[in-house]
C-alpha positions in Angstrom: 66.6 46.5 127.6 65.5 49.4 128.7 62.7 52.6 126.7 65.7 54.2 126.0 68.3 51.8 124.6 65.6 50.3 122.5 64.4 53.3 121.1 68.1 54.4 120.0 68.7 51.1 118.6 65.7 51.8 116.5 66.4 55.1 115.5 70.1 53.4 114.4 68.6 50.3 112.7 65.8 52.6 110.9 67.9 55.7 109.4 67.1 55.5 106.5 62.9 55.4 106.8 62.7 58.0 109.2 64.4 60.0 107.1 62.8 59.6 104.4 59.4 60.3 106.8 60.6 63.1 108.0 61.5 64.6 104.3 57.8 63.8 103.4 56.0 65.5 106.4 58.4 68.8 105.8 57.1 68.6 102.2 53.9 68.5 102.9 53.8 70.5 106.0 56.4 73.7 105.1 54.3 76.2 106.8 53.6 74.6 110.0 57.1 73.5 110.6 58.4 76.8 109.9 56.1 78.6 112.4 56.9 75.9 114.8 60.2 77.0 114.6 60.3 80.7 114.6 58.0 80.3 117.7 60.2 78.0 119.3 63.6 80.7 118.2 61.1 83.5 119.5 60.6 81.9 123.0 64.5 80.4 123.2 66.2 83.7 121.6 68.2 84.5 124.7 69.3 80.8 125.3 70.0 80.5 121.4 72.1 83.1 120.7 74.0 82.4 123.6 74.9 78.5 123.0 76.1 79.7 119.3 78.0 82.3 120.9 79.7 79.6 123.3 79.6 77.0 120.4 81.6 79.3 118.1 83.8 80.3 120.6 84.4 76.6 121.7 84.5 75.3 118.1 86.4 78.9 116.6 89.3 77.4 114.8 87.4 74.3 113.3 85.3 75.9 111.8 87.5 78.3 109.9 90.0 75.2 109.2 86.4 73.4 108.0 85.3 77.0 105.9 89.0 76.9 104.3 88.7 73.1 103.7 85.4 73.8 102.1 86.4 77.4 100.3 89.4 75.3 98.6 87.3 72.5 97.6 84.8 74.4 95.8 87.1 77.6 94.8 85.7 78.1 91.3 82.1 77.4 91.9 82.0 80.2 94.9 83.9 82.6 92.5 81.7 81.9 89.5 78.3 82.7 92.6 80.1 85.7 93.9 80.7 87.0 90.3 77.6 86.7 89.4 76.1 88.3 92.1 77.9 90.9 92.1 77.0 91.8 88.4 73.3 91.4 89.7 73.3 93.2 92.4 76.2 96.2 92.1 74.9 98.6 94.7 75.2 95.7 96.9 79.3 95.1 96.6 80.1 98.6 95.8 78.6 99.0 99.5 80.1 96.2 100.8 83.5 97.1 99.2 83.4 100.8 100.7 82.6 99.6 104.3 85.1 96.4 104.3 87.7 98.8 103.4 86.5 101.3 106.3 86.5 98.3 108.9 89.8 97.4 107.8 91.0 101.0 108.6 89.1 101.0 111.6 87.0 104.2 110.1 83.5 105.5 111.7 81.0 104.6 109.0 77.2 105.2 108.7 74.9 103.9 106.1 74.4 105.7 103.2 74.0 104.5 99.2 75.3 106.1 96.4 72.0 107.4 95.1 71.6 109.2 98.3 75.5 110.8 97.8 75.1 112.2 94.2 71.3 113.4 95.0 73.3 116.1 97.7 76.2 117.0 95.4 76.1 119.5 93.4 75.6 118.2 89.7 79.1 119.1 88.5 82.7 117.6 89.4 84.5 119.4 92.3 87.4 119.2 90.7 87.4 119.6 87.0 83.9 121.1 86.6 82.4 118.8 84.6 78.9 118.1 84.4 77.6 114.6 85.8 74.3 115.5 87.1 72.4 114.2 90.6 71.3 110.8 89.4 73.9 108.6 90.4 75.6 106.6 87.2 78.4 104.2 87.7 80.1 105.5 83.9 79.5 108.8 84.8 80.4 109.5 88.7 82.0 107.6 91.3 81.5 108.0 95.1 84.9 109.8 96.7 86.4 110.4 99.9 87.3 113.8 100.6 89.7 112.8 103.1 90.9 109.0 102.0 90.2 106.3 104.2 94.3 105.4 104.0 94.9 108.9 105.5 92.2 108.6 108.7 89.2 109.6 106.9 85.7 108.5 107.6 82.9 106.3 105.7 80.3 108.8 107.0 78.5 110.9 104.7 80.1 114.2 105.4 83.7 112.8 103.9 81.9 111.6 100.5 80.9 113.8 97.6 80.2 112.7 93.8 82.9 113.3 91.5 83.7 112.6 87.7 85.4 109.2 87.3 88.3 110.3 85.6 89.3 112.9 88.2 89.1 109.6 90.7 91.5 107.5 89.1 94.0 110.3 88.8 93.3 111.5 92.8 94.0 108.3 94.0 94.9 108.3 97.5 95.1 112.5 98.0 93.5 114.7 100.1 90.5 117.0 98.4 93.4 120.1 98.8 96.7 118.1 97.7 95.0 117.1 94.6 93.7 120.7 93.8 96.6 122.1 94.3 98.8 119.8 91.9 96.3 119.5 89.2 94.6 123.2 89.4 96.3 125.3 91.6 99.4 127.5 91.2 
């Protein structure tokens, strides 16, 4: 038997122990493994990013049929996670929301948060006149398309403005001037 064959029949007959030696020396030496790694990414990045590239594209639809399996599996335990989440962190999916909805359209989109929109309107509704100040609140204001993303509008910052919630519920999917002019003009 040859260097090779015996070490792969130790490595088979053995498992269990290396495992278990290879759990200890990562517990005990987090740091240096964790360089050794990012060094290793940081030399190979080139050659690593392009075998995952060629292993997703090899391995596409098991995975997805493996992610579905898994999704199904553990269907209320992901929703409970992304719930949560969500409630933590609302800035976070509100973004998220706004730009999956503009790559579904296909829409240019830039980032921007919702701070950053009310801070540049104008402190009062466009539409109704109301006051809801600069600061953004989520009871107070909501972030708005001027031209709606279902009509060809944009996720950039020129097509959003800060606008009253209630006058956002009734706009729905109208332009700025179709809404004006059924609710407030002649």
């Amino acid at each position: 038997m040859d260097m090779k064959e015996y070490k792969k029949k130790y490595r088979k007959e053995n498992a269990k122990r290396i495992k278990a030696y290879k759990k200890r020396y990562y517990a005990q030496n987090r740091e240096k493994v964790l360089e050794k790694q990012k060094e290793y990414y940081e030399s190979h990045k080139e050659e690593r990013i392009n075998y995952q590239r060629d292993y997703y594209q090899k391995n596409k639809s098991e995975d997805n049929a493996r992610g579905k399996r898994y999704y199904q599996k553990n269907k209320n335990s992901i929703k409970k996670k992304n719930r949560q989440y969500q409630l933590e962190n609302p800035e976070v999916y509100r973004k998220s929301c706004s730009n999956y909805r503009a790559r579904k359209r296909n829409a240019p989109t830039e980032p921007w948060t919702h701070e950053e929109i009310a801070e540049n309107g104008t402190g009062f509704c466009p539409y109704c006149g109301k006051e809801i100040g600069l600061v953004y609140d989520r009871l107070i204001m909501e972030i708005d398309h001027i031209i709606p993303l279902s009509r060809g509008g944009s996720n950039l910052k020129e097509n959003l403005e800060p606008i009253c919630c209630e006058c956002n519920h009734r706009k729905n999917d109208k332009t700025k001037e179709e809404f004006l002019n059924e609710n407030y003009g002649s």
